[in-house]
C-alpha positions as a Markdown table, in Angstrom:
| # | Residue | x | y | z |
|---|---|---|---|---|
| 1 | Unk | 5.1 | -6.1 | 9.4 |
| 2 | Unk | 5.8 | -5.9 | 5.5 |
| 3 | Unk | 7.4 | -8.7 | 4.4 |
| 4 | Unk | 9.0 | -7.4 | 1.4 |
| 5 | Unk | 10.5 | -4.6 | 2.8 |
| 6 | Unk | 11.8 | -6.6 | 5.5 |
| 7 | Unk | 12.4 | -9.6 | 3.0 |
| 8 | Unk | 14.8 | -7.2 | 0.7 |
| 9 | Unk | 16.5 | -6.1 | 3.6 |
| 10 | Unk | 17.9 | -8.5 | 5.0 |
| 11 | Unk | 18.6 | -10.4 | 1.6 |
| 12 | Unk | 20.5 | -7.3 | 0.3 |
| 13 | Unk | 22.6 | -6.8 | 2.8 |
| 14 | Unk | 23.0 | -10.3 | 3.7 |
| 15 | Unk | 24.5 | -11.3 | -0.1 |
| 16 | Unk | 27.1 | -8.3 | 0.5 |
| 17 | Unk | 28.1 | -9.6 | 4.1 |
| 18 | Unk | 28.3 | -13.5 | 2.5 |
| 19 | Unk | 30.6 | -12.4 | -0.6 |
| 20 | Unk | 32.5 | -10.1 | 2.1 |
| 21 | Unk | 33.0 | -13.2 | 4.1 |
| 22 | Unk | 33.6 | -15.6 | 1.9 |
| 23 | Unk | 36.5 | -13.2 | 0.3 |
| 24 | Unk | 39.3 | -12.6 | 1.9 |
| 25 | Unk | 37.3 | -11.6 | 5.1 |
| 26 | Unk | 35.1 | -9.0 | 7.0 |
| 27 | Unk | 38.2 | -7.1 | 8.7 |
| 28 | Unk | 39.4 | -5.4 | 5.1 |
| 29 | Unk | 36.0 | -3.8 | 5.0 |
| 30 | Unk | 35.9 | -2.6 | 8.3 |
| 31 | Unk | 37.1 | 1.5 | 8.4 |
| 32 | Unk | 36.4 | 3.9 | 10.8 |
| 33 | Unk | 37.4 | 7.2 | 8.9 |
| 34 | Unk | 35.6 | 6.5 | 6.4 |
| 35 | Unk | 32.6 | 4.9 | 8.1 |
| 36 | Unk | 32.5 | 8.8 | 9.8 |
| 37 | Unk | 33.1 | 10.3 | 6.7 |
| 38 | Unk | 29.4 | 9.1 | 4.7 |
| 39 | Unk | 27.5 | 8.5 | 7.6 |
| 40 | Unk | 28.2 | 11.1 | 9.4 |
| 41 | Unk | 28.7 | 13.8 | 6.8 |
| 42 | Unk | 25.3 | 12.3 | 5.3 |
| 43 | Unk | 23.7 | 13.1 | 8.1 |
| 44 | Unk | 25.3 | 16.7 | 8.7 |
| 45 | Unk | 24.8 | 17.6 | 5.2 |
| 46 | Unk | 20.7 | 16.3 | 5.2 |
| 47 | Unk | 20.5 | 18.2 | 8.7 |
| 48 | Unk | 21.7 | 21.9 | 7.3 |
| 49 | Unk | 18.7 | 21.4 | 4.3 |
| 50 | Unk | 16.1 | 20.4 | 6.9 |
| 51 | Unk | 14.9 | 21.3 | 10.6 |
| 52 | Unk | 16.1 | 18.9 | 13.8 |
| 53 | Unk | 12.2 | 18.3 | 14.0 |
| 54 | Unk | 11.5 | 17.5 | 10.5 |
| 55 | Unk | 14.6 | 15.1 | 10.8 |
| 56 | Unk | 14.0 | 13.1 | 14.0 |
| 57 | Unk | 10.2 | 13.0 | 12.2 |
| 58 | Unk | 11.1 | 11.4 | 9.4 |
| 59 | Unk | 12.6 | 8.6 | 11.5 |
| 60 | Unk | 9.3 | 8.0 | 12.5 |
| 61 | Unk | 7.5 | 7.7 | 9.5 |
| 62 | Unk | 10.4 | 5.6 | 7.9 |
| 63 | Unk | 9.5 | 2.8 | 10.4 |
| 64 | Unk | 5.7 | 2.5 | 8.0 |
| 65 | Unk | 8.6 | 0.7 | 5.4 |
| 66 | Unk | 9.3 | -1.8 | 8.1 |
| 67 | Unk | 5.9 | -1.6 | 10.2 |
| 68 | Unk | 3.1 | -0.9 | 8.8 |
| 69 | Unk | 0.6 | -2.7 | 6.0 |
| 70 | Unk | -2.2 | -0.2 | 5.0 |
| 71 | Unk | -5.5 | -2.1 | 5.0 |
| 72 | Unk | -6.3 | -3.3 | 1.5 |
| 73 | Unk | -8.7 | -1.5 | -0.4 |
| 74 | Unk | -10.8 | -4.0 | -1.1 |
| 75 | Unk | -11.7 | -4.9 | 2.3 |
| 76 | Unk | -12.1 | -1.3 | 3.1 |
| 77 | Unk | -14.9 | -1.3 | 0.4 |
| 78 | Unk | -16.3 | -4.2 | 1.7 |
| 79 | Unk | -16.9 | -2.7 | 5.1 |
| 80 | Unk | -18.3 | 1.1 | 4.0 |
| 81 | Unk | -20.5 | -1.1 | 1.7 |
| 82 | Unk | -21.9 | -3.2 | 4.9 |
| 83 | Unk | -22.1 | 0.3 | 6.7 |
| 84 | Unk | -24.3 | 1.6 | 4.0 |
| 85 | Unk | -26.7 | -0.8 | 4.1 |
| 86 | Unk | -27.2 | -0.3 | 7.7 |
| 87 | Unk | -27.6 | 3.1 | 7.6 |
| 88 | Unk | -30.1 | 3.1 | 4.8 |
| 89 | Unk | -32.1 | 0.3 | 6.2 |
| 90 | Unk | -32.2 | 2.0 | 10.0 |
| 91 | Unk | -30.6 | 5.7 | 9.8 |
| 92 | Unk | -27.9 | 6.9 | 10.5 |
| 93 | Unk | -28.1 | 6.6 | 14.3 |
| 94 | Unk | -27.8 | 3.2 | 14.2 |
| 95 | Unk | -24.1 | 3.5 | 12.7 |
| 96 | Unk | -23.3 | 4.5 | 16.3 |
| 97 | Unk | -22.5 | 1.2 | 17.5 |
| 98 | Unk | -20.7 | -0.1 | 14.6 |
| 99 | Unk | -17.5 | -1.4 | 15.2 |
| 100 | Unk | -15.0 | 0.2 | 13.1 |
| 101 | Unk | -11.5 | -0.4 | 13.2 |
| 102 | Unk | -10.0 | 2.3 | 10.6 |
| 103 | Unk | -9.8 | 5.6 | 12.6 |
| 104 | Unk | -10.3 | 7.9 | 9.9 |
| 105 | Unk | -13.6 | 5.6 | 8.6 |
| 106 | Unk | -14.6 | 5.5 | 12.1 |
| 107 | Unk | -14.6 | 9.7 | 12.3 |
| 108 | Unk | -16.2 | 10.3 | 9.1 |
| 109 | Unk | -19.4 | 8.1 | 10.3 |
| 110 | Unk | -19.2 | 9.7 | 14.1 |
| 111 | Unk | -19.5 | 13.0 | 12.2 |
| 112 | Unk | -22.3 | 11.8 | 10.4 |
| 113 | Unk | -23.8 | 10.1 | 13.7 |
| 114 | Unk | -23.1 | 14.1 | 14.8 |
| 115 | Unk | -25.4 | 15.6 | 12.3 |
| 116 | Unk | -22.5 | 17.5 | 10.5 |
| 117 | Unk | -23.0 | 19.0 | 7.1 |
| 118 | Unk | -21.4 | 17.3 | 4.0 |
| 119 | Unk | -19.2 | 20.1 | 3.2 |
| 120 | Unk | -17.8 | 19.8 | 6.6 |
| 121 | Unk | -18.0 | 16.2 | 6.7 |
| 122 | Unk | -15.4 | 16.3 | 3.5 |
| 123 | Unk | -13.3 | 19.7 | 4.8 |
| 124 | Unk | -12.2 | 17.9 | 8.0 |
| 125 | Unk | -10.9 | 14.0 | 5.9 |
| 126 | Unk | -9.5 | 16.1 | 3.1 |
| 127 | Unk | -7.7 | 18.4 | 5.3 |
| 128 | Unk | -6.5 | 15.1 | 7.3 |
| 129 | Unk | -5.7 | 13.5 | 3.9 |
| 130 | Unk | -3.7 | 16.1 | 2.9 |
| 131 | Unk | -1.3 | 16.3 | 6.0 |
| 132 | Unk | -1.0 | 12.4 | 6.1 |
| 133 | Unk | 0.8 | 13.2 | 2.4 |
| 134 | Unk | 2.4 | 16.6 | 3.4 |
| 135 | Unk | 4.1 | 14.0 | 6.2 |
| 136 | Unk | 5.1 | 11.4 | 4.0 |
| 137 | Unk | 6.3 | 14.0 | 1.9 |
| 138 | Unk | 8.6 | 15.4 | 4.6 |
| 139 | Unk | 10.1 | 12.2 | 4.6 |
| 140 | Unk | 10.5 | 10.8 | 1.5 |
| 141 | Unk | 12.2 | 14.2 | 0.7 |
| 142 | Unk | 14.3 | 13.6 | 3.8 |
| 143 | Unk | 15.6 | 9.8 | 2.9 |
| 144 | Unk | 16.4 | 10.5 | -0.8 |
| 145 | Unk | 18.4 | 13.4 | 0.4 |
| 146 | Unk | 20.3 | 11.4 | 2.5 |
| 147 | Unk | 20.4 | 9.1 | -1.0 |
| 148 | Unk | 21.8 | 11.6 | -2.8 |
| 149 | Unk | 24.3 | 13.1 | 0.2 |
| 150 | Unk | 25.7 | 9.1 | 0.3 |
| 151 | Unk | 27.4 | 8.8 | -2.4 |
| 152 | Unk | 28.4 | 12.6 | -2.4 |
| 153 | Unk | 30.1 | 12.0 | 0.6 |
| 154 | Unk | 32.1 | 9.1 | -0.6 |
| 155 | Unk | 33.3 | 11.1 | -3.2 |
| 156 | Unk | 35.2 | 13.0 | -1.1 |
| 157 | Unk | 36.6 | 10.5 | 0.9 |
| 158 | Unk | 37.8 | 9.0 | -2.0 |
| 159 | Unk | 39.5 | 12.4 | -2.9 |
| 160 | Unk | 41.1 | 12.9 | 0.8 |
| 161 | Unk | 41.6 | 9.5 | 0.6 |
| 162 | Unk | 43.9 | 10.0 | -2.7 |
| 163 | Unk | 45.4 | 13.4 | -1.4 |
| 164 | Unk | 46.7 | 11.9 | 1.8 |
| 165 | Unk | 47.9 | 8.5 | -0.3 |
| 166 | Unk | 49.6 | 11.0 | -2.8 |
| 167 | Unk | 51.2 | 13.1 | 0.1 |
| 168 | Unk | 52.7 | 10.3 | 1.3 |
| 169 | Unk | 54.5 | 8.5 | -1.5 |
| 170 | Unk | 57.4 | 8.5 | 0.1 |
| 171 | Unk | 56.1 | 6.0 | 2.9 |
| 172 | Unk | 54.8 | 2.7 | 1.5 |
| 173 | Unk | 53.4 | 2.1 | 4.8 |
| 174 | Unk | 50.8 | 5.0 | 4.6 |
| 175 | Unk | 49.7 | 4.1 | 0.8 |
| 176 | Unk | 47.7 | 1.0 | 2.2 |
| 177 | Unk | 45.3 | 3.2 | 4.7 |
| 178 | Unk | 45.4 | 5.8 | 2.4 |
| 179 | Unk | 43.7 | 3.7 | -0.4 |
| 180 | Unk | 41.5 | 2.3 | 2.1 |
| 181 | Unk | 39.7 | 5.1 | 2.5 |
| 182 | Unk | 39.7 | 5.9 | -1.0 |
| 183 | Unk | 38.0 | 3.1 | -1.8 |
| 184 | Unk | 36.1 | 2.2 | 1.5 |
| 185 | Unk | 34.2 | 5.1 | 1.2 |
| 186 | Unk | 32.4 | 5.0 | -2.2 |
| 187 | Unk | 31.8 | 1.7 | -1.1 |
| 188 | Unk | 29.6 | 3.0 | 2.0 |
| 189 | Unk | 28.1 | 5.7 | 0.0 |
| 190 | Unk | 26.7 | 3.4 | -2.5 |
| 191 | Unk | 25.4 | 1.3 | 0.1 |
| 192 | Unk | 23.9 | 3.8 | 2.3 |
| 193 | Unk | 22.1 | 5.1 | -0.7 |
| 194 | Unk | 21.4 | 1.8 | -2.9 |
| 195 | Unk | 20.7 | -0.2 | 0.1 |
| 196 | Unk | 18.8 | 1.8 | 2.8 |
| 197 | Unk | 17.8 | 5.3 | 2.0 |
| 198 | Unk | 16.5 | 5.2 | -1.6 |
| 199 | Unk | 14.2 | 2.2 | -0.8 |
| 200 | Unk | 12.8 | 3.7 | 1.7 |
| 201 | Unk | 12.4 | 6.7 | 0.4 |
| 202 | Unk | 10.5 | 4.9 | -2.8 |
| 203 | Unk | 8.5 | 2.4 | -0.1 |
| 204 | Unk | 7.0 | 5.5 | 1.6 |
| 205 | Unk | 5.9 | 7.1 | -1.3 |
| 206 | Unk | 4.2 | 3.6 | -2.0 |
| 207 | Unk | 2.5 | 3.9 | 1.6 |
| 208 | Unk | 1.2 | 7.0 | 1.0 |
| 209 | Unk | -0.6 | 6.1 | -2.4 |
| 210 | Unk | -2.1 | 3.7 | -0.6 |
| 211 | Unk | -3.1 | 5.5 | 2.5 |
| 212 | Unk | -4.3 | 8.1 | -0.2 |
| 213 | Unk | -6.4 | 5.7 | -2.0 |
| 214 | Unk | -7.8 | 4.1 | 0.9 |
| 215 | Unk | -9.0 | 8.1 | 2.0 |
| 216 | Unk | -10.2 | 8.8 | -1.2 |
| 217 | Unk | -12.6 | 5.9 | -0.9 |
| 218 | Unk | -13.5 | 7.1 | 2.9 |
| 219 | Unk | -14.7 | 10.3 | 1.9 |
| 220 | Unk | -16.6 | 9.1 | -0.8 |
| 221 | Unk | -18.5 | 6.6 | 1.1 |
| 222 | Unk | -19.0 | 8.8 | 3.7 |
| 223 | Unk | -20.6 | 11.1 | 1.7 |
| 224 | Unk | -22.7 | 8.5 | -0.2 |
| 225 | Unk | -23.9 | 7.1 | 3.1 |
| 226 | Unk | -24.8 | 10.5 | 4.2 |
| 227 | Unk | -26.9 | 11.2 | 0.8 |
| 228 | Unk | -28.7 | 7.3 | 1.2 |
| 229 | Unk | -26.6 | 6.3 | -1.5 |
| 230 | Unk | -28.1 | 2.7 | -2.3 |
| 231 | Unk | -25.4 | 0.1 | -1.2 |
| 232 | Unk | -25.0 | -1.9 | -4.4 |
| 233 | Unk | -24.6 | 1.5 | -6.3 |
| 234 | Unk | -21.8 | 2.5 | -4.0 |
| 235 | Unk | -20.3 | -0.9 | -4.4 |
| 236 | Unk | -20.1 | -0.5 | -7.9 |
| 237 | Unk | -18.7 | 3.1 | -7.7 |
| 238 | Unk | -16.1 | 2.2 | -5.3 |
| 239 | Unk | -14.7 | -0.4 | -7.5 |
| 240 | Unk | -13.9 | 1.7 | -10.1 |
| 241 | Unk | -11.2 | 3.2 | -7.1 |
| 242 | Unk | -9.3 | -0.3 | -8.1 |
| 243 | Unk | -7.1 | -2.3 | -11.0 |
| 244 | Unk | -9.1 | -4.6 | -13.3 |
| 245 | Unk | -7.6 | -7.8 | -12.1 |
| 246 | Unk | -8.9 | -6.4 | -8.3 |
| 247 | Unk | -12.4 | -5.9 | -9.9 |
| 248 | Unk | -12.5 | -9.5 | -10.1 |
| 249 | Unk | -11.5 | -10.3 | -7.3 |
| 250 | Unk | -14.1 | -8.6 | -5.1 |
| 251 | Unk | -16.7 | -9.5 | -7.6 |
| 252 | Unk | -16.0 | -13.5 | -7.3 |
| 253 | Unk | -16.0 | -13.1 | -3.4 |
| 254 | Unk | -19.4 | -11.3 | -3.4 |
């Protein structure tokens, strides 16, 4: 689970639900016509740029905002490093019964284990690499569509809103509901966009740097435990894969 997604989440919409409440109450903001109007024309709109596939997809992958925590970097070094010095110390045979809990880390060494060439060793994580990011892609491209479509559609709400409040002058009865969806509407498309789809849209392009990093570092190692790459050497070229400040870190725990 990550916490700060989760964390600004809730708090964002929760600070709009308390000032809703503690106004003059949740009812006002309640509006079905123009409830259907973003979410559903969002939704049309995002679906005529993209296939059904790609769409129902992208649901998927949004739920790594909400789900998933890549595993650090650090630690990740930490555990080719180990597998290093095993394999220089008995072969590479002995990686076999390694336990190894990151799946793409755990392929690269059963290739190796396999007796597969570097250059294929490297073809087959890079082309995995690259797909993980075509994917994220794909969805980051779908939620800030669905960013930009948001507020688009409130837009025009607000406009049929004002033509059906501007038809009806003549009833004051019909100016009130009119005006409500006027206004209702940019309302929900600034939140749909501000407050769901754009964050997650940024927060998966953040997962996928970090998956991306972490792969980097894979195929490296890989590669260096395949050539008999001394394990302090490899330490010290994987940390140049982090921030300063992360440097240290590692350092002072070794």
């Amino acid at each position: 689970m990550d916490l700060a997604t989760l964390l600004g989440f809730l708090a964002s919409w929760g600070l709009i639900i308390a000032t809703i409440a503690l106004g003059s109450g949740a009812l006002v903001f309640i509006n079905a016509p123009s409830f259907m109007i973003v979410l559903g024309g969002s939704i049309a709109v995002v679906l005529m740029r993209f296939t059904l596939g790609q769409f129902i997809g992208s649901i998927k992958t949004a739920m790594k905002a909400f789900l998933y925590k890549s595993e650090s970097p650090e630690s990740l070094i930490t555990s080719v490093v180990e597998l290093a010095g095993i394999a220089r110390k008995e072969g590479l045979l002995a990686l076999e019964g390694q336990e190894i809990t990151n799946p793409v880390l755990s392929k690269g060494i059963s290739m190796l284990v396999d007796g597969h060439e570097a250059s294929v060793v490297k073809k087959a994580l890079s082309t995995e690499m690259n797909e993980m990011v075509s994917r994220h892609k794909m969805g980051q491209a779908i939620f800030k569509q669905i960013g930009d479509a948001g507020p688009a559609m409130g837009m025009i709400g607000t406009l049929v809103g004002l033509v059906q409040m501007l038809s009806n002058m003549s009833d004051p009865k019909s100016i009130g509901p009119a005006m409500a969806v006027a206004l209702l509407t940019t309302l929900y498309g600034a939140m749909l966009a501000n407050m769901f789809a754009l964050p997650i849209s940024d927060k998966l392009a953040l997962r996928s740097m970090e998956e991306q990093l972490n792969k980097n570092i894979i195929i490296q190692s890989v590669l260096a435990i395949q050539e008999g790459q001394n394990p302090k050497v490899l330490d010290e070229l994987l940390k140049n894969f982090l921030p300063p400040s992360k440097r240290e870190t590692v350092e002072a725990a070794e």
